[in-house]
Backbone as CSV, one residue per row, in Angstrom:
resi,resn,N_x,N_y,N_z,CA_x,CA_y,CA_z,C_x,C_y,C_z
1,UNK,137.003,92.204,153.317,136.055,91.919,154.386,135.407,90.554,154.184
2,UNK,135.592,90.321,152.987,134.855,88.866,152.352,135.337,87.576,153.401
3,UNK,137.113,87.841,153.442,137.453,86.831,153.993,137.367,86.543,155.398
4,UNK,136.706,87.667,156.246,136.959,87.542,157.373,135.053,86.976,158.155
5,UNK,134.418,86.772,157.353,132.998,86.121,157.607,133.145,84.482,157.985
6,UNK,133.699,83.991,157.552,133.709,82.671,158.465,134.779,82.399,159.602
7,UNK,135.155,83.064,159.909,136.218,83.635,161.054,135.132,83.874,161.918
8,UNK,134.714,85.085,161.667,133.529,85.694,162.144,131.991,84.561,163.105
9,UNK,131.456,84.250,162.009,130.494,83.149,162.033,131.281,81.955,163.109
10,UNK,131.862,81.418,162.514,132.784,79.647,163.777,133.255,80.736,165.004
11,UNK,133.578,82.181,165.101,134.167,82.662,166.356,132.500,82.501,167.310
12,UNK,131.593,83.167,166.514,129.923,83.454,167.151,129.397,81.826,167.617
13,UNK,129.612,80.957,166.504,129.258,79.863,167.172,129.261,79.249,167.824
14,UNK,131.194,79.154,168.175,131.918,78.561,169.350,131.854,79.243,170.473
15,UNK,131.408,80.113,170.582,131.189,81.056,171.679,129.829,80.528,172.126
16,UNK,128.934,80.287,171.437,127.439,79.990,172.153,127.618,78.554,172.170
17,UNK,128.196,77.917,171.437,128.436,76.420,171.918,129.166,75.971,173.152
18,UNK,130.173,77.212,173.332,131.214,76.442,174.491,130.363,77.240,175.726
19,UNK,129.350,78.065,175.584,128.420,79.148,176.530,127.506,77.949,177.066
20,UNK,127.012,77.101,176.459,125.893,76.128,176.228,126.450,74.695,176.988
21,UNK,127.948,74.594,176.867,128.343,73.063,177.100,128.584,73.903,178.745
22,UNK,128.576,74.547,178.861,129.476,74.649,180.420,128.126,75.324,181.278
23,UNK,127.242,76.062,180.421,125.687,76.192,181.586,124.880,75.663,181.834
24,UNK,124.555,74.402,180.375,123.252,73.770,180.706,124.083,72.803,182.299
25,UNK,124.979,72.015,182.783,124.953,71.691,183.542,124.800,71.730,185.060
26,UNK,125.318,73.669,185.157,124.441,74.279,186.000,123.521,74.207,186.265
27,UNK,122.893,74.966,185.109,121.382,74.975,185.065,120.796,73.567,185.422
28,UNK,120.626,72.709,185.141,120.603,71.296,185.169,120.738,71.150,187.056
29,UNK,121.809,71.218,187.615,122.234,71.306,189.078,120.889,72.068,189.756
30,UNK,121.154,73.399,189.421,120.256,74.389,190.037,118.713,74.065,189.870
31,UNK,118.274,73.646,189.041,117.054,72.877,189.060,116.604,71.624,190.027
32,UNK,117.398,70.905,190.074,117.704,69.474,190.942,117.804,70.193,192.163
33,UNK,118.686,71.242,192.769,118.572,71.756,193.731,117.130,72.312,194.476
34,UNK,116.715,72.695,193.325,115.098,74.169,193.605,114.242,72.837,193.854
35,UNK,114.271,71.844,193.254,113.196,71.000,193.374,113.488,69.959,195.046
36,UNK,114.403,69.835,195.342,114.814,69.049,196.505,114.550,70.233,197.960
37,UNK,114.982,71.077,197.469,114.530,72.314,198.279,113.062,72.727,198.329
38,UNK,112.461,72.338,197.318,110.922,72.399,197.708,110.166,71.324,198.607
39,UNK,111.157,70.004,198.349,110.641,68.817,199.618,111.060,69.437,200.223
40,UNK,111.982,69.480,201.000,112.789,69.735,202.204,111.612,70.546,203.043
41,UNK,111.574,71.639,202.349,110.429,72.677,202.762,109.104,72.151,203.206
42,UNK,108.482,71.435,202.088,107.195,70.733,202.068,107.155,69.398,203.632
43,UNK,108.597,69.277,203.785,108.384,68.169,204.734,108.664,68.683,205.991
44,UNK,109.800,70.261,206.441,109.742,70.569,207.141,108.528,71.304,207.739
45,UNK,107.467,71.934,206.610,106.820,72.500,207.309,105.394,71.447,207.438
46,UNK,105.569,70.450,207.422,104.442,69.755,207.767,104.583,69.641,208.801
47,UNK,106.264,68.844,209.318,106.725,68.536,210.513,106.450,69.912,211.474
48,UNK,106.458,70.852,211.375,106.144,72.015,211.990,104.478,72.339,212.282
49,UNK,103.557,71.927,211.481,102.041,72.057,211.401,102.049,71.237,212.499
50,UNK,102.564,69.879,212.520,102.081,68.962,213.465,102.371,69.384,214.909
51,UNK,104.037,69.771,214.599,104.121,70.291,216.298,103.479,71.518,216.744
52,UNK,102.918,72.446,215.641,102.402,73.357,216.921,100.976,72.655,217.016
53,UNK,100.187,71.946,215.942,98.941,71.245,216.626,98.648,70.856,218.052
54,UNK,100.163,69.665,218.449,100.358,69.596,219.647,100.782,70.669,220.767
55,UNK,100.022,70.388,222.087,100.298,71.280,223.104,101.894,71.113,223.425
56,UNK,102.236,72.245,224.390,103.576,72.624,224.829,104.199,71.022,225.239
57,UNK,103.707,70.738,226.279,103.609,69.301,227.266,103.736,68.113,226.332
58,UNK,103.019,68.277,225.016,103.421,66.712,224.158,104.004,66.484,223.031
59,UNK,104.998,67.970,222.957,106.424,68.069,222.541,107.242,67.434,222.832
């Protein structure tokens, strides 16, 4: 059983290393996304405050 611990260990590592190289860039994406999506939001709904401020007619 002795010999099979660093087999073991480099299999666990490479597994959270190659887990790590291929999500943080997601993750990374999906962040950049959530945050551009919060302008978007922030600017559509201003644009929306303003138009219902205005009456029907100065649409």
């Amino acid at each position: 059983m002795k010999e099979f611990w660093p087999v073991i260990v480099i299999t666990i590592v490479g597994f959270f290393g190659l887990a790590a190289l291929l999500l943080i860039p997601v993750w990374k994406f999906l962040n950049k996304e959530e945050i551009s999506a919060e302008k978007w939001d922030e600017a559509h709904s201003e644009q929306k405050a303003s138009n219902s401020q205005k009456g029907p007619s100065e649409q």
